[in-house]
Every structure is written in C-alpha cells, then in structure tokens.
DRENPA-3360 file (N, C-alpha, C; in nm, 2 decimals, always signed):
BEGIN
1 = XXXXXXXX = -0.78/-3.40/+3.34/-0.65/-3.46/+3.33/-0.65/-3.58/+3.23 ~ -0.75/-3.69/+3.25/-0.76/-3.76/+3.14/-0.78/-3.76/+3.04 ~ -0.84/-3.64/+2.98/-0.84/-3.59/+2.86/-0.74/-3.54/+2.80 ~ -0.64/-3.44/+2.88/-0.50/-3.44/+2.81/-0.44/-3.54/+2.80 ~ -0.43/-3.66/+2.88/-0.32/-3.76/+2.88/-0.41/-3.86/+2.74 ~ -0.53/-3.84/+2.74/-0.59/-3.91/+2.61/-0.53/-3.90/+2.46 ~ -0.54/-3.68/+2.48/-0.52/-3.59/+2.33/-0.35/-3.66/+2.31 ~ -0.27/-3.64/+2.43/-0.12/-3.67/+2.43/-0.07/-3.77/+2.38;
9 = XXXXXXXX = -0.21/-3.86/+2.38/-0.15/-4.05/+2.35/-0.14/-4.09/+2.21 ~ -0.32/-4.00/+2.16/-0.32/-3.99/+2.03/-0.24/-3.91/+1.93 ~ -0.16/-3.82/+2.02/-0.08/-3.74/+1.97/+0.08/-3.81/+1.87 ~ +0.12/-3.89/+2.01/+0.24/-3.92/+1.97/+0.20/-4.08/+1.87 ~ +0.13/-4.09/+1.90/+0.08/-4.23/+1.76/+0.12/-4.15/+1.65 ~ +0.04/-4.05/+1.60/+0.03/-3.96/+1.47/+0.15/-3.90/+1.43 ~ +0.30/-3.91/+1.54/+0.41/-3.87/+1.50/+0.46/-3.91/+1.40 ~ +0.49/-4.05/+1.39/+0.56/-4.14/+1.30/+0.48/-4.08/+1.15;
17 = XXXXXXXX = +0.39/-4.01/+1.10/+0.31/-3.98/+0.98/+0.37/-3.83/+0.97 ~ +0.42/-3.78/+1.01/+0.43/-3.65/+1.02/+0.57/-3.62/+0.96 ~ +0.53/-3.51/+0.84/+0.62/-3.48/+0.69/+0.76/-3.47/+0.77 ~ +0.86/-3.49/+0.69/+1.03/-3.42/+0.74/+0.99/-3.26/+0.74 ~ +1.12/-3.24/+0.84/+1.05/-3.11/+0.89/+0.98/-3.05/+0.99 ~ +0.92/-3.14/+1.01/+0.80/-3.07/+1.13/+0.79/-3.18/+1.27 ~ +0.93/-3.23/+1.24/+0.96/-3.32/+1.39/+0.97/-3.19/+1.52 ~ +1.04/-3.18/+1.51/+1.04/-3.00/+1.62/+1.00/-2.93/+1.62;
25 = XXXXXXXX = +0.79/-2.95/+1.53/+0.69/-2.82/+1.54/+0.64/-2.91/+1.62 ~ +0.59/-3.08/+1.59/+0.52/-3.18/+1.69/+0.58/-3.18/+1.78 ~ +0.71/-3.16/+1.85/+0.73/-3.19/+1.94/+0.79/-3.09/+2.00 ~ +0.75/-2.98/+2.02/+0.71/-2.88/+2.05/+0.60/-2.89/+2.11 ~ +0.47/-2.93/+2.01/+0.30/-2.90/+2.06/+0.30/-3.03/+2.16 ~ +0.37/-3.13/+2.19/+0.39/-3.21/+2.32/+0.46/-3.18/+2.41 ~ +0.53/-3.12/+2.45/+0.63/-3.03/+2.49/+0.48/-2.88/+2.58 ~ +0.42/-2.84/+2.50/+0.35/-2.75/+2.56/+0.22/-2.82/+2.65;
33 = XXXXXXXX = +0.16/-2.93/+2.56/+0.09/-2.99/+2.63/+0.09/-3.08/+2.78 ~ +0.22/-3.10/+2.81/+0.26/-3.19/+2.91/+0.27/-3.07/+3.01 ~ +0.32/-2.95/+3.00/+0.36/-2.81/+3.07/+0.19/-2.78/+3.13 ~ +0.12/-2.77/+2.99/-0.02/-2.74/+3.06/-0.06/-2.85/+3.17 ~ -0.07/-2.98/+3.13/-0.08/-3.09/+3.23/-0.04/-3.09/+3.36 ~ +0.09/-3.03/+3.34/+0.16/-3.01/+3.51/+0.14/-2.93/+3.55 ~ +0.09/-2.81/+3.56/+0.08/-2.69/+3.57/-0.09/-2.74/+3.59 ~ -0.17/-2.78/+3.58/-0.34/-2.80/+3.59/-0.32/-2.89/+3.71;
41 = XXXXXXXX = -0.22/-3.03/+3.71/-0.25/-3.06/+3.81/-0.17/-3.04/+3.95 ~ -0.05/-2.97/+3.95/-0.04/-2.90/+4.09/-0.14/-2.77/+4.13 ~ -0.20/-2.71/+4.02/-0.35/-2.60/+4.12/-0.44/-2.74/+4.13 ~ -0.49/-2.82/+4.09/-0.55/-2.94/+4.11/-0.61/-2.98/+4.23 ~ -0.44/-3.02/+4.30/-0.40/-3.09/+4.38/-0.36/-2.99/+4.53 ~ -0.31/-2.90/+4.44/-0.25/-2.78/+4.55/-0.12/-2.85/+4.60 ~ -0.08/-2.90/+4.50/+0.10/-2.95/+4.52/+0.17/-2.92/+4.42 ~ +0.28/-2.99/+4.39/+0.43/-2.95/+4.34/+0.40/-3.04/+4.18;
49 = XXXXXXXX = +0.41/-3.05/+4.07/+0.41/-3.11/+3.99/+0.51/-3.05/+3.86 ~ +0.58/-3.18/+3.80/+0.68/-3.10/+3.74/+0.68/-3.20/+3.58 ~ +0.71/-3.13/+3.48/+0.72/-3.19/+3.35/+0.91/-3.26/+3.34 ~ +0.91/-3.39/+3.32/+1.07/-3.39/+3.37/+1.10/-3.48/+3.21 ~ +1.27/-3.49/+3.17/+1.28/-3.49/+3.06/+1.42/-3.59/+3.07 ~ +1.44/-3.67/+3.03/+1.54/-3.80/+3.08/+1.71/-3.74/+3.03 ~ +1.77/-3.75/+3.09/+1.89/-3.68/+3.07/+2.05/-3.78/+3.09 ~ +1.96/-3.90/+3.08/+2.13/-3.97/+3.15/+2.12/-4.06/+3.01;
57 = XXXXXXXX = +2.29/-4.06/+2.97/+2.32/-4.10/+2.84/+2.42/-4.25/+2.88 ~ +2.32/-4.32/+2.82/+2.36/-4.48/+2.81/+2.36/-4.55/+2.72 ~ +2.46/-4.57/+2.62/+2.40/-4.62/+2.46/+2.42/-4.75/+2.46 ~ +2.44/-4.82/+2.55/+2.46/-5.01/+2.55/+2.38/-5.06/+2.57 ~ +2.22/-4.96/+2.66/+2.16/-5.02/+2.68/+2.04/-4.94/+2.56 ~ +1.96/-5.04/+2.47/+1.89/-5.01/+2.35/+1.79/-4.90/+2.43 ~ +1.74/-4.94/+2.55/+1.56/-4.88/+2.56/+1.61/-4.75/+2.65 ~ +1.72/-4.76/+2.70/+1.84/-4.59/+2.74/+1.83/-4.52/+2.66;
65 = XXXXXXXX = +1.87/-4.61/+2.51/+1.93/-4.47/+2.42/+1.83/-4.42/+2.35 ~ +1.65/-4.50/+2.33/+1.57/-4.45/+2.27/+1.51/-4.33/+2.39 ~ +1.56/-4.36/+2.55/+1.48/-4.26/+2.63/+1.56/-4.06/+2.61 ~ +1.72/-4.12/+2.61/+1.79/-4.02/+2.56/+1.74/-3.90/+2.54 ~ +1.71/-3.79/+2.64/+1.69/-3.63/+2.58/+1.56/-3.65/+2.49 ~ +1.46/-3.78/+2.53/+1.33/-3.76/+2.44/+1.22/-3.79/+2.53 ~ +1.28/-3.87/+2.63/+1.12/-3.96/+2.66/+1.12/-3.78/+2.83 ~ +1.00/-3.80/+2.82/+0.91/-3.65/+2.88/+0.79/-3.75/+2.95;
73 = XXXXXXXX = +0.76/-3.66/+3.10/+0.72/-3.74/+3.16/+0.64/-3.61/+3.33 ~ +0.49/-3.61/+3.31/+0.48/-3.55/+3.47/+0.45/-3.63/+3.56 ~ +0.51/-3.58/+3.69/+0.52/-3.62/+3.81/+0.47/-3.51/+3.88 ~ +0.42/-3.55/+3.99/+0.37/-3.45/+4.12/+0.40/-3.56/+4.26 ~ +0.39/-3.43/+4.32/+0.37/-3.46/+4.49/+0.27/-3.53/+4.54 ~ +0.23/-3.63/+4.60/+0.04/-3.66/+4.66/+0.08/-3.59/+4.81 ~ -0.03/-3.55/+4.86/-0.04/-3.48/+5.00/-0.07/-3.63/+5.10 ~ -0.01/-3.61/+5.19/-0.05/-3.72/+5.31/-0.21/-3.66/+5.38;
81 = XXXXXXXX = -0.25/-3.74/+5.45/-0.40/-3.71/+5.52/-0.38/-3.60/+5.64 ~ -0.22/-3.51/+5.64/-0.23/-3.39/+5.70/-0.18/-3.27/+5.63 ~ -0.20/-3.31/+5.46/-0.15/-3.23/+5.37/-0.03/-3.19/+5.37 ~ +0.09/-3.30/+5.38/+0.20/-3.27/+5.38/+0.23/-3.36/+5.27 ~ +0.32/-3.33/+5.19/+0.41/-3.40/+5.07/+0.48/-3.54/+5.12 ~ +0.44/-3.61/+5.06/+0.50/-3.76/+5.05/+0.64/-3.76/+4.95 ~ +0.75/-3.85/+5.05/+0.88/-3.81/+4.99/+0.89/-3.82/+4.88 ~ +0.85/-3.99/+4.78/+0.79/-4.00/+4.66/+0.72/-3.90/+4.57;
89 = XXXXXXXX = +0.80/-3.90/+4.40/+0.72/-3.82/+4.32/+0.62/-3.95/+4.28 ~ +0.49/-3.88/+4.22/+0.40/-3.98/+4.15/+0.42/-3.96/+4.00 ~ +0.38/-4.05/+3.96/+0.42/-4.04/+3.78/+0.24/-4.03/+3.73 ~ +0.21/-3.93/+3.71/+0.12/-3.91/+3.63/+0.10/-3.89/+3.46 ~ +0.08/-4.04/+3.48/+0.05/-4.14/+3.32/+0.15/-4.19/+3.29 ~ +0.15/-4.22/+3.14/+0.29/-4.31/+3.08/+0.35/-4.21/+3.00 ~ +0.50/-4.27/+3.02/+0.58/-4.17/+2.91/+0.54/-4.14/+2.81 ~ +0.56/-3.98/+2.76/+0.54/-3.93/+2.64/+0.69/-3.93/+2.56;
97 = XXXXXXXX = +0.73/-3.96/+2.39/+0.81/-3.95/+2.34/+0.86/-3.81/+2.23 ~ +0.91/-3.79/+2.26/+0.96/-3.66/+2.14/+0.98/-3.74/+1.96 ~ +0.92/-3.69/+1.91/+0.92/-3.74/+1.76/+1.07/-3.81/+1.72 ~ +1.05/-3.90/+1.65/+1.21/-3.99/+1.59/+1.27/-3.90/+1.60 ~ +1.42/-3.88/+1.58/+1.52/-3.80/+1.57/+1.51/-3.61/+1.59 ~ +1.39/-3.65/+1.69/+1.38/-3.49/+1.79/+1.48/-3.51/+1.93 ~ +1.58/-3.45/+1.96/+1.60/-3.42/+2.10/+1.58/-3.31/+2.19 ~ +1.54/-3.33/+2.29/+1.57/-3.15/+2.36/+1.73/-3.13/+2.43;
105 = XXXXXXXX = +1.72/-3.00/+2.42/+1.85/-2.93/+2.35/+1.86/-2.88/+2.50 ~ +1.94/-2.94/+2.65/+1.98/-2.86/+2.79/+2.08/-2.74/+2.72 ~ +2.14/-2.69/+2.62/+2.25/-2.67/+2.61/+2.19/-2.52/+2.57 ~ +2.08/-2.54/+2.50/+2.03/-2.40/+2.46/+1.92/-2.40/+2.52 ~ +1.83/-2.47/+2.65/+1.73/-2.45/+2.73/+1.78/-2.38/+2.84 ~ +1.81/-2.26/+2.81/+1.88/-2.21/+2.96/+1.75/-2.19/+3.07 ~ +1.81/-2.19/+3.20/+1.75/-2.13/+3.31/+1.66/-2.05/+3.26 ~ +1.72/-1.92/+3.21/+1.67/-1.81/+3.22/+1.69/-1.78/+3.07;
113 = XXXXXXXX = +1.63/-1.78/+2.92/+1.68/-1.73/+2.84/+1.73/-1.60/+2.76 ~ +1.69/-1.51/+2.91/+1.79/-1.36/+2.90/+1.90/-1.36/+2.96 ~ +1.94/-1.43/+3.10/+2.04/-1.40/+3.18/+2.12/-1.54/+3.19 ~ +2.05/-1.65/+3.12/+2.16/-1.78/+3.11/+2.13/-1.84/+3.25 ~ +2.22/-1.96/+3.26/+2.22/-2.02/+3.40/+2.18/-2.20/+3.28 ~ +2.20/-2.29/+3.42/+2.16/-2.43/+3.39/+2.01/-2.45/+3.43 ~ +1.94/-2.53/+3.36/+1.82/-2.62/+3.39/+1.84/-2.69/+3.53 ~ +1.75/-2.66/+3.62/+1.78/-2.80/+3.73/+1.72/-2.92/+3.70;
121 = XXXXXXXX = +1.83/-3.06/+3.76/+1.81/-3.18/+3.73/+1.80/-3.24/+3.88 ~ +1.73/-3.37/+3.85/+1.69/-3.42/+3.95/+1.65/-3.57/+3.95 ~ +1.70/-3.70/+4.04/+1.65/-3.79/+3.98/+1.54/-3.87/+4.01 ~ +1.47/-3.92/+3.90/+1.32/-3.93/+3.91/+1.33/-4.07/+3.89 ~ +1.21/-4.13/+3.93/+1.18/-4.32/+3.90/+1.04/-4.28/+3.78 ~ +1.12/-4.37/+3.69/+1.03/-4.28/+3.52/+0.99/-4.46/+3.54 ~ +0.95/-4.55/+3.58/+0.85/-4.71/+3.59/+0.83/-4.73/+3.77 ~ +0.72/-4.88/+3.74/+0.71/-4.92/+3.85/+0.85/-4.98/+3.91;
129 = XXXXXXXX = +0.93/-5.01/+3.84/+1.05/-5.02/+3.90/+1.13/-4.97/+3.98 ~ +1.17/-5.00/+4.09/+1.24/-4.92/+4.20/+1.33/-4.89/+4.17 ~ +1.46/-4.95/+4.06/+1.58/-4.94/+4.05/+1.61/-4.85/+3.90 ~ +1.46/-4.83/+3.83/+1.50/-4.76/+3.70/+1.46/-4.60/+3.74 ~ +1.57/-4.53/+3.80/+1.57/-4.40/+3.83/+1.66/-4.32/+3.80 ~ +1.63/-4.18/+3.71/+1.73/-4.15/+3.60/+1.73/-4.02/+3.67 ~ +1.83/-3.96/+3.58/+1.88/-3.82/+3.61/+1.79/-3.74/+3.53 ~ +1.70/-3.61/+3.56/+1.59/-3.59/+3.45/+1.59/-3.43/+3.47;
137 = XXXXXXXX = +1.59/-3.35/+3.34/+1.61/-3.23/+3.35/+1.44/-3.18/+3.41 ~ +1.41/-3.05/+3.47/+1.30/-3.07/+3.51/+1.19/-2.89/+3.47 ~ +1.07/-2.91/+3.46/+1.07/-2.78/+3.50/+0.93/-2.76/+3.59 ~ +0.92/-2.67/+3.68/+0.84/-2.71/+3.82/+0.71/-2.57/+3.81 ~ +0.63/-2.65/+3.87/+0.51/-2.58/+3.89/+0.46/-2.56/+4.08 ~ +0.42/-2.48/+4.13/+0.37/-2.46/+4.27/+0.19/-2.55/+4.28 ~ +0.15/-2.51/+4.37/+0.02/-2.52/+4.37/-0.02/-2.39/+4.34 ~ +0.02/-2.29/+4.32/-0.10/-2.22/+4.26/-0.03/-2.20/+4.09;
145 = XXXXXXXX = +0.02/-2.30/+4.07/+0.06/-2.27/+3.94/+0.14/-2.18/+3.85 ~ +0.24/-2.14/+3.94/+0.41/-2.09/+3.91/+0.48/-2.12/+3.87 ~ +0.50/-2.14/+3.76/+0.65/-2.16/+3.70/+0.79/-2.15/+3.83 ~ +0.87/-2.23/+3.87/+0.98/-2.17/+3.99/+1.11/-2.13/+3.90 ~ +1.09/-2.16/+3.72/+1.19/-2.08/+3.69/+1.17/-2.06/+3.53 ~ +1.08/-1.91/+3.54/+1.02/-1.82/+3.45/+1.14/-1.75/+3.39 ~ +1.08/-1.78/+3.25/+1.16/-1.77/+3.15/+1.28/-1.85/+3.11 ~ +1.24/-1.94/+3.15/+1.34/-2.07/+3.11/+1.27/-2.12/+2.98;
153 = XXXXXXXX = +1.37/-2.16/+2.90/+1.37/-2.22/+2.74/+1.36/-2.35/+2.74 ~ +1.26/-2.41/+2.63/+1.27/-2.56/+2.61/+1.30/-2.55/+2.44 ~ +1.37/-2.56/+2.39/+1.45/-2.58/+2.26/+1.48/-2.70/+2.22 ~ +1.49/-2.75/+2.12/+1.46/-2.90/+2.05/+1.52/-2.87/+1.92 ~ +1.62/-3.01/+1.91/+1.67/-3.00/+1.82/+1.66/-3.13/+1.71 ~ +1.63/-3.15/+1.55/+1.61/-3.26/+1.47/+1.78/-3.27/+1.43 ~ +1.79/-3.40/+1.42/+1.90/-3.44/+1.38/+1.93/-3.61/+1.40 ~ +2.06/-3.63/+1.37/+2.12/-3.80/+1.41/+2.21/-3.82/+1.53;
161 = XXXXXXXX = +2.21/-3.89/+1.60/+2.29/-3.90/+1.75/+2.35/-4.05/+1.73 ~ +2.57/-4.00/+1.71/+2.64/-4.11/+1.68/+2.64/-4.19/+1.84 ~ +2.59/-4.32/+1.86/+2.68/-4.35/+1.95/+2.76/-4.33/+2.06 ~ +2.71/-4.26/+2.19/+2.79/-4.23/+2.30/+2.82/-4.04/+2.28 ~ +2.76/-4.02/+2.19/+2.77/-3.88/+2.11/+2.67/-3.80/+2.23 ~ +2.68/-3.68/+2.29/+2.54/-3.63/+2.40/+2.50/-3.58/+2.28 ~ +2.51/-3.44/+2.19/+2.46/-3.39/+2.12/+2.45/-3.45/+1.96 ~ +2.32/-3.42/+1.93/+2.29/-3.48/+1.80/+2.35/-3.38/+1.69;
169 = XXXXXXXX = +2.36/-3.43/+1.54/+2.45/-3.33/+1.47/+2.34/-3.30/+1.38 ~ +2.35/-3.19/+1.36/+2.22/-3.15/+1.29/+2.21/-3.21/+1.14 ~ +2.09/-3.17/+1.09/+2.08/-3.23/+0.95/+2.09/-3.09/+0.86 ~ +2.08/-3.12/+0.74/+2.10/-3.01/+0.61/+1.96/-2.92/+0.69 ~ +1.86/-2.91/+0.70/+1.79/-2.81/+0.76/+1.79/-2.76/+0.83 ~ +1.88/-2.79/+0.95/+1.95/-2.76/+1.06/+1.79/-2.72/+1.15 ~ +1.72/-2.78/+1.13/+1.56/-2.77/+1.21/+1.62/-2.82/+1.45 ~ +1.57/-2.63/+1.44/+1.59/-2.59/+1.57/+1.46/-2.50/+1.60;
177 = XXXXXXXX = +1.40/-2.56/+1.69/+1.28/-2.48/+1.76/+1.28/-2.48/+1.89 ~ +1.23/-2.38/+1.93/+1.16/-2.40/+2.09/+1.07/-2.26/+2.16 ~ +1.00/-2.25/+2.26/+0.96/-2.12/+2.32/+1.02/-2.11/+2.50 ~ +0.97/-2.03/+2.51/+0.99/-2.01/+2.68/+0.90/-2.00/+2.74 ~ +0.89/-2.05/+2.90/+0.77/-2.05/+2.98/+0.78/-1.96/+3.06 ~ +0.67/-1.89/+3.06/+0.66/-1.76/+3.12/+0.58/-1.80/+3.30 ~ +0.59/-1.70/+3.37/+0.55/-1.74/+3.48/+0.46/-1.84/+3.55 ~ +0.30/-1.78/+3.46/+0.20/-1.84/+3.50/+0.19/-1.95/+3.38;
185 = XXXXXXXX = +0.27/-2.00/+3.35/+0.28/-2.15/+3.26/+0.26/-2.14/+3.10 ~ +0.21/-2.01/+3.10/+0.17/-2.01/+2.93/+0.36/-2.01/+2.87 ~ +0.36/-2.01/+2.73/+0.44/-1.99/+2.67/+0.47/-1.93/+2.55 ~ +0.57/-1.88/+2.50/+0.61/-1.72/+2.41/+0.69/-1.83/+2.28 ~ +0.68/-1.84/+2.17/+0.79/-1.91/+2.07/+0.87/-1.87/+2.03 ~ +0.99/-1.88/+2.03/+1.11/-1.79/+1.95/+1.10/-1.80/+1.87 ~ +1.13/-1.71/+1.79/+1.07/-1.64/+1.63/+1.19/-1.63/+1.62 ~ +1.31/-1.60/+1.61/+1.43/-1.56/+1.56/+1.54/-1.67/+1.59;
193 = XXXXXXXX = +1.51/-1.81/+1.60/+1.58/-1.89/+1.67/+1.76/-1.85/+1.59 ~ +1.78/-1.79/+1.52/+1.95/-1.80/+1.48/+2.00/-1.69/+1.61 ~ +1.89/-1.65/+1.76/+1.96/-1.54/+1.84/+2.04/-1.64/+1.91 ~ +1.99/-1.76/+1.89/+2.04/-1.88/+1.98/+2.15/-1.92/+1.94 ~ +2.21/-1.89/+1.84/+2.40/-1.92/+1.79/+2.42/-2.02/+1.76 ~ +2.27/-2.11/+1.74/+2.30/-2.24/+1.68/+2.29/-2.26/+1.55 ~ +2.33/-2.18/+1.48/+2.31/-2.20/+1.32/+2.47/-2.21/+1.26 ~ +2.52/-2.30/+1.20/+2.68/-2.32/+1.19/+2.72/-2.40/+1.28;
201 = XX = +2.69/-2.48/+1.40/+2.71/-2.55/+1.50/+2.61/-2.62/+1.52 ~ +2.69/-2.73/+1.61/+2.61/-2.86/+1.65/+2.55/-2.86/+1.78;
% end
C-alpha cells in the first residue's frame, strides 16, 4: 500500500509536465491506480474500501472549486476488536488530483455502462476536519475484492469550467476518455468513445 500511495504521489507531481492532450490519458492512469489501491486494501483488511471523487460544486470558495469533480480519494472501513465496522470511513493517504483542466464526467460514468443508471454518492470527511465533509461520487469494493457495481464507467473529460458552470465546455480537441470496471476490479478502456454521444456536446 505504501508503495502505491508513493508511485501516486510521484505521479501527480509529473502532471503539471505532461504535453496538451494527454491530461485524460494521466488521469485516467490515476484513476486506475487508486481502483487498484482500494480494491488491495479491502482483501487486505477484509473490509469495505472505496475510491470516492468530490462532487459538491462551490465556486466562492477557491480550494472547493480546485476540489470540483477532480480531487479522488480512498477510504475504507477499520474493523473493531470483534471485527465489526466502525461507523467512520478512514481516509487512506492524502488526496490525489486529476490533471489541470481534467474533470470526471458523473454524466457519462454511468452505473452500468450497458443498461445506464446513476453513480452512488455519499458523504465523506476528505481532512482531519470534522466539518469538511462533501458529497463524493463513489465506487466500492468488498473484502474479497468485488466491485458492488460492475461495469460501471469512469469517463473524464479536458476542458474549461465557467464559474458556477457543473460541466466543463470542452476544448477544440474535444479530449474525452475513460474505461469500465469490471467485477474483480480490473478495467476494459473504451476504444470508441464517440458511442458515448459526447462528441458535438458539452
């Protein structure tokens, strides 16, 4: 686990260097890594661990609107001394960030990306602070390392986000990536992303 949260750290340093273009291939390959992380430490632990993704839109406040649909973050369960779950999630490590002007995309992360449906949200305490606890899109692992909702999409989209705006407007590349997580946590990339109907729209 320390060694992912190590690769992850050095990861998102190296963002800021990384050509136009390939903001939603990097953050994508963070995006997979944090999945593997959650998914290693609920078999780990033999608890609930989930990759969660900040979702509450506040643009007055500056360090809200950098968290906006970017800042990504695992949490898990700790077991009590009769292996029962503690009401508290644990925040395992510090926030990870999605590359400058990457967001993820709830709109085209469906539930299911054959049969549709919404992402479940949930709210999480992303600091030591008791009172900074956000609304956070989620996606969940078991203890033996199950996806609870296989074949759900993580999609990311580059662009500029006006002020108070949820969705970012894309740029002349119209740069849209993402894959889907398949049961036992691995993941599939969409290769044909225009099946997603986001090409012509924002």
């Amino acid at each position: 686990m320390t060694i992912i949260a190590i690769l992850l750290s050095l990861a998102s340093v190296g963002i800021n260097k990384i050509g136009k273009g390939q903001g939603v291939t990097a953050g994508m390959a963070l995006g997979e890594g944090l999945l593997t992380q959650a998914r290693s430490l609920a078999m780990n632990q033999n608890t609930r661990a989930r990759l969660i993704i900040h979702s509450d839109l506040n643009d007055s406040d500056p360090e809200e609107r950098e968290r906006y649909r970017r800042l990504m973050m695992v949490v898990y369960k700790e077991l009590d001394e009769n292996g029962r779950e503690k009401q508290e999630w644990t925040r395992a490590g510090s926030p990870t960030f999605l590359p400058k002007s990457v967001f993820f995309s709830p709109d085209l992360s469906r539930a299911d990306m054959r049969s549709g449906g919404v992402l479940q949200t949930d709210n999480q305490q992303l600091s030591s602070q008791t009172s900074d606890v956000h609304q956070c899109y989620f996606y969940e692992f078991n203890g033996q390392g199950i996806c609870s909702t296989p074949g759900a999409g993580f999609i990311l989209k580059e662009g500029a986000r006006p002020s108070g705006r949820e969705r970012p407007i894309l740029g002349g590349s119209r740069d849209v990536g993402g894959f889907v997580v398949l049961k036992n946590g691995s993941t599939t990339i969409i290769r044909d992303i225009k099946r997603l109907g986001v090409i012509g729209s924002d």
